[in-house]
VODO-24177 format. One record per residue (C-alpha): x, y, z; chain; residue number from 0; residue in one letter. Coordinates in pm, 1 decimal, decimal comma. Each point is the difference from the previous one (the first is absolute). Last residue first. Layout:
N
LUMZA          x          y          z   guba   zati   dogu
LUMZA          X          Y          Z      A    NUM      a
...
END
This chain:
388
LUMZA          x          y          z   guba   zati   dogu
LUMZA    11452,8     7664,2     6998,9      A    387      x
LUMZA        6,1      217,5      322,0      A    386      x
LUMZA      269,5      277,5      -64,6      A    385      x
LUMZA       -1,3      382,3      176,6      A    384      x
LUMZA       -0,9      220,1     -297,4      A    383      x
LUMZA      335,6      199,0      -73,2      A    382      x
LUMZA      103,4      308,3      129,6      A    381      x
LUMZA      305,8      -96,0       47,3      A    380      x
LUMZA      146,9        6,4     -336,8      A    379      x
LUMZA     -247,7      231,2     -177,7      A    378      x
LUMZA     -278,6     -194,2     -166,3      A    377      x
LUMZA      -33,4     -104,5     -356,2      A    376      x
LUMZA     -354,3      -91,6      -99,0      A    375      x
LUMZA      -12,5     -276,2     -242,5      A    374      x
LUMZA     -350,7      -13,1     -248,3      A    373      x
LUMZA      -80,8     -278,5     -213,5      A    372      x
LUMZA     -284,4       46,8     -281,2      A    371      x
LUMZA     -319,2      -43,1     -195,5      A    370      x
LUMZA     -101,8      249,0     -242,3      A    369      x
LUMZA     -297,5      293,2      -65,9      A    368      x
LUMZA      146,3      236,8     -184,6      A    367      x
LUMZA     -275,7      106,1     -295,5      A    366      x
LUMZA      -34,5      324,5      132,0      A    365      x
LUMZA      278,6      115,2      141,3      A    364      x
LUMZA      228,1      -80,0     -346,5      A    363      x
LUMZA     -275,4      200,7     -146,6      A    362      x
LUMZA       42,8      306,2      199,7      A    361      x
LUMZA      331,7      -29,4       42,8      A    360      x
LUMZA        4,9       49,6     -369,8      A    359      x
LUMZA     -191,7      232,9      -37,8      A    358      x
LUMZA      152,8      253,7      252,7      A    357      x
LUMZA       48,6       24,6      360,5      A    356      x
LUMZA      236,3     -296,9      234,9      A    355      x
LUMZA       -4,9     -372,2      -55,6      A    354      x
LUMZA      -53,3      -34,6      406,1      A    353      x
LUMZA       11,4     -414,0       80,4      A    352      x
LUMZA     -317,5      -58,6      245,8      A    351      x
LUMZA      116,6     -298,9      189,9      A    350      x
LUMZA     -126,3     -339,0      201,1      A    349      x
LUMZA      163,3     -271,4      154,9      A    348      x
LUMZA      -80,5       93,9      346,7      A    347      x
LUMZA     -349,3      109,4      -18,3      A    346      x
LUMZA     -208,2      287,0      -73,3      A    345      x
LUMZA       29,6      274,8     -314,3      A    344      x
LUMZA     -334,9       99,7      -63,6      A    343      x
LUMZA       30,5      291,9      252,6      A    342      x
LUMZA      311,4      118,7     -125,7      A    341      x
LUMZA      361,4       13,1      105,9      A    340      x
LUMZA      334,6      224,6      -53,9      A    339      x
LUMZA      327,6      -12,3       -6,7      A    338      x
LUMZA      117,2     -338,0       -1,9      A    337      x
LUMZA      371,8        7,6     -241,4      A    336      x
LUMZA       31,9     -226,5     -236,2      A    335      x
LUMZA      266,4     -206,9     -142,1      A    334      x
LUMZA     -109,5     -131,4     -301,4      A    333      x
LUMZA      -43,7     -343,1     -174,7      A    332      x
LUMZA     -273,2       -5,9     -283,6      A    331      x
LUMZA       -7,6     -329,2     -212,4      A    330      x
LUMZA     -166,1       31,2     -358,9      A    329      x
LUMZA     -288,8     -228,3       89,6      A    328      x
LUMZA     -270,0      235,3     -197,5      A    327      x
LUMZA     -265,9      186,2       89,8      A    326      x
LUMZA      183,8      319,9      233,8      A    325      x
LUMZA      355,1     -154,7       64,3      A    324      x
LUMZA       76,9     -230,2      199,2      A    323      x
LUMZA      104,2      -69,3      404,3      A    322      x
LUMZA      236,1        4,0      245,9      A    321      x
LUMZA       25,8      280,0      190,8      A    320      x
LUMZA      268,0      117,2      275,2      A    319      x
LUMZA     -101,3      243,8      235,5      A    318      x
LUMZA      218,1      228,5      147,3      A    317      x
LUMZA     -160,7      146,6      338,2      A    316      x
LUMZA     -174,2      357,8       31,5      A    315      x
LUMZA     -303,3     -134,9      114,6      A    314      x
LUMZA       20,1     -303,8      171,4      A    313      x
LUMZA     -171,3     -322,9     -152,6      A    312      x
LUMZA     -267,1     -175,4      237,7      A    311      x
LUMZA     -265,5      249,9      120,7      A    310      x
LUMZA      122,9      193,8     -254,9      A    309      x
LUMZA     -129,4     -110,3     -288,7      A    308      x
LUMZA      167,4       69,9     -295,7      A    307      x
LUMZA       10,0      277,6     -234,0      A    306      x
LUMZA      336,6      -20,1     -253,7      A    305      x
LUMZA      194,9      288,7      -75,2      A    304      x
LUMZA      317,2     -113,5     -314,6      A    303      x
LUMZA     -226,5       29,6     -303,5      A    302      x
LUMZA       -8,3      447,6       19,6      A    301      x
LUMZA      186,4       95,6      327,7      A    300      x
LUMZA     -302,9       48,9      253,7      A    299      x
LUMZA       20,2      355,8      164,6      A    298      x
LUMZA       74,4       -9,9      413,9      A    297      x
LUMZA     -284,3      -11,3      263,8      A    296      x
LUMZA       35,8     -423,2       61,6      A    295      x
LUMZA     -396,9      -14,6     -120,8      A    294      x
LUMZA      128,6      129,2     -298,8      A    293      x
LUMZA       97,2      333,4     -183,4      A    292      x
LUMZA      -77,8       70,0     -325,2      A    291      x
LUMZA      261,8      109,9     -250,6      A    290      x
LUMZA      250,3      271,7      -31,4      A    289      x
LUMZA     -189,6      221,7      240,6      A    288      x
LUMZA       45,6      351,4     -143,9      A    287      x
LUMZA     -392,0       55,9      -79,3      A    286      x
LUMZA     -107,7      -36,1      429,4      A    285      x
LUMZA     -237,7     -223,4       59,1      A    284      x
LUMZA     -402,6       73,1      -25,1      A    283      x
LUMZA     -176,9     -245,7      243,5      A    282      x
LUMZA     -218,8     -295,0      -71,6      A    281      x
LUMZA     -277,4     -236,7      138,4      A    280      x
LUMZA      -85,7     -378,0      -58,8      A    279      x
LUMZA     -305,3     -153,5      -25,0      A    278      x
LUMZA      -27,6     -407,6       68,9      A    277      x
LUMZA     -332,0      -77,6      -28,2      A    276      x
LUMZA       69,4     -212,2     -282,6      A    275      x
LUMZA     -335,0     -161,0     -184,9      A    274      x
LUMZA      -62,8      389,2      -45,1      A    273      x
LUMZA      217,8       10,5     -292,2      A    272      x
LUMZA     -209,6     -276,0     -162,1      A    271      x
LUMZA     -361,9      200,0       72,5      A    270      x
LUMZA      132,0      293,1     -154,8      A    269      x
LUMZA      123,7     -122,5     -249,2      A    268      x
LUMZA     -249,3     -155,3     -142,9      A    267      x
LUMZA     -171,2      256,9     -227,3      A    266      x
LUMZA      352,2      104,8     -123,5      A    265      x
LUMZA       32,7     -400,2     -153,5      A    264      x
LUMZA      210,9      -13,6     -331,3      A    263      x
LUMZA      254,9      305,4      152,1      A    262      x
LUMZA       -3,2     -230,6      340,8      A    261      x
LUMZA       70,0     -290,2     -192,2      A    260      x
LUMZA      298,9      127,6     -166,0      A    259      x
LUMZA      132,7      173,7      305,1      A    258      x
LUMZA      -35,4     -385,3      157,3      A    257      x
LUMZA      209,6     -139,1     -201,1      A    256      x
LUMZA      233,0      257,6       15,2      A    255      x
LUMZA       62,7      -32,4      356,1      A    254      x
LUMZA       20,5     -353,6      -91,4      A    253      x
LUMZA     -324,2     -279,8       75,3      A    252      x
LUMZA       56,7     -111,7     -356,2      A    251      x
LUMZA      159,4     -363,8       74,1      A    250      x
LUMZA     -260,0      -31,8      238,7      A    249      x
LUMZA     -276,8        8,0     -234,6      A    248      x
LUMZA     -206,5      301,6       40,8      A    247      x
LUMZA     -364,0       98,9       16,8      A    246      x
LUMZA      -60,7     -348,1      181,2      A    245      x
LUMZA     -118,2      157,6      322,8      A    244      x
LUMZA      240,4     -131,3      187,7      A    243      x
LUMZA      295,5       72,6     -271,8      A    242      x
LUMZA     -160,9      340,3       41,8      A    241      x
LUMZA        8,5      -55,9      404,7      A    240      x
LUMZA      364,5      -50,3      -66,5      A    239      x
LUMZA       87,7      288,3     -164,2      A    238      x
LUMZA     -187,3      217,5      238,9      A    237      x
LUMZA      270,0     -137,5      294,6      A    236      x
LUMZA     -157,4       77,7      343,5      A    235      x
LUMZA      210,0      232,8      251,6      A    234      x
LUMZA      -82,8      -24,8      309,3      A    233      x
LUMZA     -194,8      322,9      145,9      A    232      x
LUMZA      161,1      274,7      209,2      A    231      x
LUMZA      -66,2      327,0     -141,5      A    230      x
LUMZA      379,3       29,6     -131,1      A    229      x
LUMZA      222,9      273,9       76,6      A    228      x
LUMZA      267,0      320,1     -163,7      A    227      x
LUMZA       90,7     -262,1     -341,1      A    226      x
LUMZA      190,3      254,7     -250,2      A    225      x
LUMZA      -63,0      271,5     -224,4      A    224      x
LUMZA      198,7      118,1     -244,2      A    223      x
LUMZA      -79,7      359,8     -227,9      A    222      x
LUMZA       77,1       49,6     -362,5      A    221      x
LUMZA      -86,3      348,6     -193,8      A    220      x
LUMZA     -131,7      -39,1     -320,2      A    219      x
LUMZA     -240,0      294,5       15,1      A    218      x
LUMZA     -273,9     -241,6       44,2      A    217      x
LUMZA      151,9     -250,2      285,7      A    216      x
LUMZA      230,6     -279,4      -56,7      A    215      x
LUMZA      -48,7     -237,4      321,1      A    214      x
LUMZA      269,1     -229,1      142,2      A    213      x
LUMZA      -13,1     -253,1      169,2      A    212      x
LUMZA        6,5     -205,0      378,4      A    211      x
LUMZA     -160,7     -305,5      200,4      A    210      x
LUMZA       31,3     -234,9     -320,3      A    209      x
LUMZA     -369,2     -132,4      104,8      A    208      x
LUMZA     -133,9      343,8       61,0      A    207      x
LUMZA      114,2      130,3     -356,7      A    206      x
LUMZA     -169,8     -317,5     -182,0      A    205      x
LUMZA     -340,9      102,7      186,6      A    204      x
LUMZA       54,3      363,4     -137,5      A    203      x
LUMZA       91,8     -173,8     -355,9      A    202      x
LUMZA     -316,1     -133,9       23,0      A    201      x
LUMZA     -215,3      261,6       60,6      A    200      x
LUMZA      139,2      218,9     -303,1      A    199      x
LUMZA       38,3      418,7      -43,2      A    198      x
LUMZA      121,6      113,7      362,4      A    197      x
LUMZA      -69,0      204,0      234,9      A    196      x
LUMZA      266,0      132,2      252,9      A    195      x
LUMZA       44,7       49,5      428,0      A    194      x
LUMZA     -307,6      -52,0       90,2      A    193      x
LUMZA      -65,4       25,8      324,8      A    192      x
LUMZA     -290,1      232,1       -3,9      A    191      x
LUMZA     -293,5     -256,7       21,2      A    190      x
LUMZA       51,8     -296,4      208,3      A    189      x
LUMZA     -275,0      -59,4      153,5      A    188      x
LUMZA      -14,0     -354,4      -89,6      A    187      x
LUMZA     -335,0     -128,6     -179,3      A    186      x
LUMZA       98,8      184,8     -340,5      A    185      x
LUMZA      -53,1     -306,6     -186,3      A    184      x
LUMZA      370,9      -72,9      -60,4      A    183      x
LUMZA      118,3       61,5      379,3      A    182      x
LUMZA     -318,1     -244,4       74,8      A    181      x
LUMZA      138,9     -236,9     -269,2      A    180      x
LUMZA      362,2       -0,3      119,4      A    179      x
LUMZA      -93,8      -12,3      358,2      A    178      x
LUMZA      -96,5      191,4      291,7      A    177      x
LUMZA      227,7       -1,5      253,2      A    176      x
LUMZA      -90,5     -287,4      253,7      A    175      x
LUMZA     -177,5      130,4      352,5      A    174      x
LUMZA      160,3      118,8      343,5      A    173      x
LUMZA     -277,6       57,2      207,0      A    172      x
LUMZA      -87,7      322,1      188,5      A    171      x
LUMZA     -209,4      171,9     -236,2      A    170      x
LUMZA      101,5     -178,3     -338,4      A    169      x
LUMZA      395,0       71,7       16,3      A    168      x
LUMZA      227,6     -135,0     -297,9      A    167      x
LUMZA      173,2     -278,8      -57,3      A    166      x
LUMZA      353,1     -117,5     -112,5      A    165      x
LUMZA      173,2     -279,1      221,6      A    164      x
LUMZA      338,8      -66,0       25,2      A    163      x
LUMZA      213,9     -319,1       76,4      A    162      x
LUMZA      414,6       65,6       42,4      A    161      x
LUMZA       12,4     -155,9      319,4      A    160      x
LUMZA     -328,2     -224,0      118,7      A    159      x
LUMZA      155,1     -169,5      270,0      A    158      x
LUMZA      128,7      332,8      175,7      A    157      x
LUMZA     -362,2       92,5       90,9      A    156      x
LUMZA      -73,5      373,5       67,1      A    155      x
LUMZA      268,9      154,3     -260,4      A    154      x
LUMZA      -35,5     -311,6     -205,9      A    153      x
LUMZA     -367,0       82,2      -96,0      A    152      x
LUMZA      122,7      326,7     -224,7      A    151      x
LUMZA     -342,5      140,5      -55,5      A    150      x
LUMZA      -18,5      226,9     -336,5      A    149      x
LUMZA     -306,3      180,8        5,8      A    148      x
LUMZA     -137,4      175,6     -365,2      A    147      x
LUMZA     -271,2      313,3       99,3      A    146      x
LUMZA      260,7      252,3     -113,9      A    145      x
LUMZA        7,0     -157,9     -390,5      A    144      x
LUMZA      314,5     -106,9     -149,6      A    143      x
LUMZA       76,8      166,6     -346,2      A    142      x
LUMZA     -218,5     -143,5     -274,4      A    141      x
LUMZA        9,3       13,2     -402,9      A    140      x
LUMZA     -340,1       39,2     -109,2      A    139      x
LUMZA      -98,0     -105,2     -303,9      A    138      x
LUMZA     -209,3      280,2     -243,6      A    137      x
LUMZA      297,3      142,8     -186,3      A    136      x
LUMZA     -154,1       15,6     -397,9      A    135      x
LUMZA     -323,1      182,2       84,0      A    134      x
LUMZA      184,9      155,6      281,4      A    133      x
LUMZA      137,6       16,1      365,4      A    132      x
LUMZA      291,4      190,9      153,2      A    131      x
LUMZA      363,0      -42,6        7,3      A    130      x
LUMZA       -7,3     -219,4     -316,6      A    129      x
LUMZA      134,1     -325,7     -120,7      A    128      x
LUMZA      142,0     -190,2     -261,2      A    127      x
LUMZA      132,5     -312,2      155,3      A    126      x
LUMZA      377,8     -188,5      -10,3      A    125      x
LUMZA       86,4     -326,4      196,6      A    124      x
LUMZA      293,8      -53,8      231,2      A    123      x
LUMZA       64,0     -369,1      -23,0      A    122      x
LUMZA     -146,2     -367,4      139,2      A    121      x
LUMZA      137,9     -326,4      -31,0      A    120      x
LUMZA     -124,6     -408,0      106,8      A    119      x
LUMZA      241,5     -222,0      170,5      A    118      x
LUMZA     -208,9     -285,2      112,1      A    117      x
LUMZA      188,4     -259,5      265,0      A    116      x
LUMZA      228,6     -287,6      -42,8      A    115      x
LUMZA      210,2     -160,6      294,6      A    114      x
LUMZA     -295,3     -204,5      196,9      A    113      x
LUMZA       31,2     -120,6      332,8      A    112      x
LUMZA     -321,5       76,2       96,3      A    111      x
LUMZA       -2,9      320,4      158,1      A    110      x
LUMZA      194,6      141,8     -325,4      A    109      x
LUMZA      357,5       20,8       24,5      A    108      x
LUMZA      283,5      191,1      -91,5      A    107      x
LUMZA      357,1      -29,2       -7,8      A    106      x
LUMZA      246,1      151,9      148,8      A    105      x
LUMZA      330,9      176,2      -96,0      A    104      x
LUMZA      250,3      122,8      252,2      A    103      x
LUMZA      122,6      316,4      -60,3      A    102      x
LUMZA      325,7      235,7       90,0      A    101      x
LUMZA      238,6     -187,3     -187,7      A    100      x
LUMZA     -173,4     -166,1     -238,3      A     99      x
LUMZA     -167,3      311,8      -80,0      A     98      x
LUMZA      345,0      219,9        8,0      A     97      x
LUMZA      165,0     -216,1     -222,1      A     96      x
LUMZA     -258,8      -23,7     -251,4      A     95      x
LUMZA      -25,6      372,3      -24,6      A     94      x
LUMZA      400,4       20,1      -18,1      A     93      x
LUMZA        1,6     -212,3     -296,8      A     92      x
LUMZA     -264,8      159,0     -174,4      A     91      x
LUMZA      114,1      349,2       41,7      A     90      x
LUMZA     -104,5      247,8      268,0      A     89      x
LUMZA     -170,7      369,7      -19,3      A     88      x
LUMZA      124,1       89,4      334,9      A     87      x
LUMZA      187,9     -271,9      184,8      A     86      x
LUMZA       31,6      219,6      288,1      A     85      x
LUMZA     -409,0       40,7       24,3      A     84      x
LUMZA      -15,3     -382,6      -11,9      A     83      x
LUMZA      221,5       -1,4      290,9      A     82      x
LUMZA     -210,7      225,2      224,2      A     81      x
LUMZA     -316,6     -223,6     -134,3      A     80      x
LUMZA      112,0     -309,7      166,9      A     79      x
LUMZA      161,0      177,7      315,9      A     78      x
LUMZA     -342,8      157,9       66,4      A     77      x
LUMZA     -235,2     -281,9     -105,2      A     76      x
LUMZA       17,3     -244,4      291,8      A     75      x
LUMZA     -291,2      203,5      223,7      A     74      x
LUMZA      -75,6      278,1     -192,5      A     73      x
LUMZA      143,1      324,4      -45,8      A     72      x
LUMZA       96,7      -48,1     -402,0      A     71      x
LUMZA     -304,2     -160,3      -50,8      A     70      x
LUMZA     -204,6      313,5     -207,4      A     69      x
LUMZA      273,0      105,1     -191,1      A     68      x
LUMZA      154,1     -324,8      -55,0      A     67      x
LUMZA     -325,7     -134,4     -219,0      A     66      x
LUMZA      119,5      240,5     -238,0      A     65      x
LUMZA      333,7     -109,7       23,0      A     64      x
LUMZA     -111,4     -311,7      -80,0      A     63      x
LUMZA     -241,7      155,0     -299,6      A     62      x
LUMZA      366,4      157,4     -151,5      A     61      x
LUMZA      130,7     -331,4       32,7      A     60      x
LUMZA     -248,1     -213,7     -249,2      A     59      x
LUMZA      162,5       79,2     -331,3      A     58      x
LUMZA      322,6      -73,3      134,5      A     57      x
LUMZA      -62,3     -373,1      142,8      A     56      x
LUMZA      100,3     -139,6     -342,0      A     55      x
LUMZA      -78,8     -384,1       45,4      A     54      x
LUMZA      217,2     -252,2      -84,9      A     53      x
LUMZA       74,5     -182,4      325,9      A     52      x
LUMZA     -353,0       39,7      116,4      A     51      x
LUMZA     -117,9     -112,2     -311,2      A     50      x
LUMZA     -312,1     -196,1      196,4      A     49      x
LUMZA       56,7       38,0      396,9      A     48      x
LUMZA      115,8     -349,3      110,7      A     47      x
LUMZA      396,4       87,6      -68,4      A     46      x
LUMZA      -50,7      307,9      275,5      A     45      x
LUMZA     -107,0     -277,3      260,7      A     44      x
LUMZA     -297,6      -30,2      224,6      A     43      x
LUMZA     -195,3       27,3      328,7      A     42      x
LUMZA     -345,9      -91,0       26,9      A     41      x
LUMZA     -253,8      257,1       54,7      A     40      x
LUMZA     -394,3        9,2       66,7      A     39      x
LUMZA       78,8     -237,5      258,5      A     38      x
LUMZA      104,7      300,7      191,8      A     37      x
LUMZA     -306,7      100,9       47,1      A     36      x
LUMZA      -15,1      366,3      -83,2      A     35      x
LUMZA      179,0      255,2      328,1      A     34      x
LUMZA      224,3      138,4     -237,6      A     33      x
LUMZA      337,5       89,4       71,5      A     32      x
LUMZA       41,7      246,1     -114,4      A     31      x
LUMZA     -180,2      317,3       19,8      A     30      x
LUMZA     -359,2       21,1     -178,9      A     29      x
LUMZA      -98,1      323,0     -223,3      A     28      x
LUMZA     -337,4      118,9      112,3      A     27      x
LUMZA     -331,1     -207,8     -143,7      A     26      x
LUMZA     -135,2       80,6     -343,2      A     25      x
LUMZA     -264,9     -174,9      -63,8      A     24      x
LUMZA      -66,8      -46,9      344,5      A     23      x
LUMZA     -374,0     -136,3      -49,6      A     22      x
LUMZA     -274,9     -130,6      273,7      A     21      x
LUMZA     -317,4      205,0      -53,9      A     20      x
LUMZA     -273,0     -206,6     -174,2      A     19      x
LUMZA       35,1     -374,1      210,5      A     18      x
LUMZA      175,6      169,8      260,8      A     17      x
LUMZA     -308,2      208,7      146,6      A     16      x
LUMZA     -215,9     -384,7      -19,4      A     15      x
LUMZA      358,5     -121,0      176,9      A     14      x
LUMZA       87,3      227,3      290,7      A     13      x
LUMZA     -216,0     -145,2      272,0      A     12      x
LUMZA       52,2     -326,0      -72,1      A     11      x
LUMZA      377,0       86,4      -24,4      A     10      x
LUMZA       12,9      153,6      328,9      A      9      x
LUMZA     -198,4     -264,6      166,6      A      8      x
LUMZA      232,2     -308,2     -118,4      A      7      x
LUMZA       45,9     -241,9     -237,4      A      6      x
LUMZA      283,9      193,4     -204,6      A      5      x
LUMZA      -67,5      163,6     -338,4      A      4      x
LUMZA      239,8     -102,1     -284,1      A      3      x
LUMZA       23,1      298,0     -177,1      A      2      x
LUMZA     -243,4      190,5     -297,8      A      1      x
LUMZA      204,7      163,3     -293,6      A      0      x
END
């Protein structure tokens, strides 16, 4: 989550504050065209995109127009999404139609000329919780405290668009937030903004890496909550300091993997979770959302949202992924739509496919971590300029 800083005073001056504080996790829904290199694309054909010609396209229209409620006033979006609103609930035929019509597919590419990328998956994971704190609910679940900064640096330097910093005031200096282990250890004066306690640590940290959940409280009442801000930090993989470590093979460094090793190993815990000083902090959404809504501001349709990042893919646009299935080579090819991001999720080639709440997106989630190919279909003429 760091950039590329320039040689120059500003970023001298900026870089020991950027080092902790740099992260737009999830940065305001981008217009077309984009402004990423446009080496990062290469144009294409519909017959290059894996069981194009096959594919069913219904299952994956109602998260289009989705994705049309928040674009239909932008730049090259209005007449798109006014006649995808005519064609209503669509058939297969008349889906393909209208994307080859309206859409010009393009593939991506990593910096260095690569085509595959990691596709890894997150979902909407379930806690048992409480309003106030017990024996049994003794994690804090965190709103966003008053003392967090958020400096937008592109509203005094153009050149640095889109890049934030979080901080907080020490006297008269802007200073890093405090971190995950000084939030954990009580260091941050944060006391008050809780918004729920819950029964297990872990499942807490799982919650702030899927960015949204639910909670089941005592009576049996269910509330959501949903990413409000982030303290700033870059997100650090726990897995892979266990595979560091040599607690876990890599094979084993799964979601669940690393629930199992957690239940084996409470007195270390602590210590792991704090190897990411990532923290991130919640609000309550309201019950009657049908699902929960992404960095683009609309709900995520259940295997058809996919988090990207959005310094090179546009929110909002089709995506088309190429890729397998969760552990095995069973080939997954899906139209997607990019709806939301996260602050693991960084580069071109690179995805977080939604599996949606239950078990079973739970454990699909878990154990996805594939390779892939990812096409982004732009509106005809708003297309990326072409260098390659």
């Amino acid at each position: 989550m760091m950039f590329e800083a320039k040689k120059n005073w500003l970023a001298i001056g900026l870089s020991l504050l950027l080092v902790a504080c740099v992260a737009p996790p999830k940065p305001p829904v981008v217009a077309l065209p984009v402004t990423a290199p446009a080496k990062l694309f290469s144009v294409s054909k519909w017959e290059m995109l894996p069981d194009w010609q096959t594919l069913d396209l219904t299952p994956a229209w109602p998260a289009f127009l989705q994705s049309c409620r928040a674009l239909k006033n932008k730049p090259n979006w209005s007449e798109v999404c006014a006649r995808a609103e005519q064609l209503g609930t669509g058939n297969n035929t008349a889906l393909h139609e209208f994307y080859e019509t309206w859409f010009t597919p393009y593939q991506v590419f990593n910096p260095d000329g690569s085509e595959q990328g990691m596709i890894t998956g997150y979902y909407e994971p379930l806690l048992k919780g409480s309003r106030s704190k017990t024996a049994q609910f003794r994690y804090p679940l965190y709103a966003a405290p008053d003392d967090l900064l958020t400096i937008d640096l592109g509203e005094a330097y153009p050149q640095l668009k889109d890049l934030r910093l979080r901080g907080r005031l020490q006297g008269k200096r802007v200073v890093p937030y405090y971190s995950r282990a000084e939030i954990d250890s009580g260091t941050a004066s944060i006391k008050g903004r809780e918004l729920f306690w819950v029964d297990n640590a872990v499942e807490l940290f799982f919650l702030q890496i899927q960015g949204s959940g639910r909670i089941e409280l005592p009576d049996g009442g269910m509330v959501k909550v949903g990413y409000a801000d982030q303290n700033g930090y870059p997100y650090v993989s726990i897995g892979k300091k266990l595979v560091e470590m040599g607690e876990l093979k890599l094979e084993e460094a799964s979601m669940q993997g690393i629930k199992a090793w957690a239940e084996q190993h409470p007195d270390k815990l602590g210590a792991l979770l704090a190897q990411n000083p990532s923290y991130v902090f919640f609000r309550e959404l309201p019950n009657g959302l049908s699902a929960p809504l992404g960095a683009l501001g609309v709900p995520l349709t259940d295997e058809y949202s996919l988090a990207v990042d959005a310094r090179t893919v546009p929110l909002g646009a089709p995506v088309f992924l190429s890729t397998t299935y969760p552990n095995n080579n069973t080939p997954l090819n899906r139209l997607m739509l990019a709806q939301d991001t996260g602050g693991a999720i960084r580069g071109a080639v690179r995805a977080d496919f939604f599996w949606g709440f239950g078990a079973h997106a739970a454990e699909q989630a878990g154990k996805m971590k594939q390779q892939g190919r990812m096409w982004v279909l732009f509106p005809k003429q708003g297309e990326p300029e072409q260098k390659m």
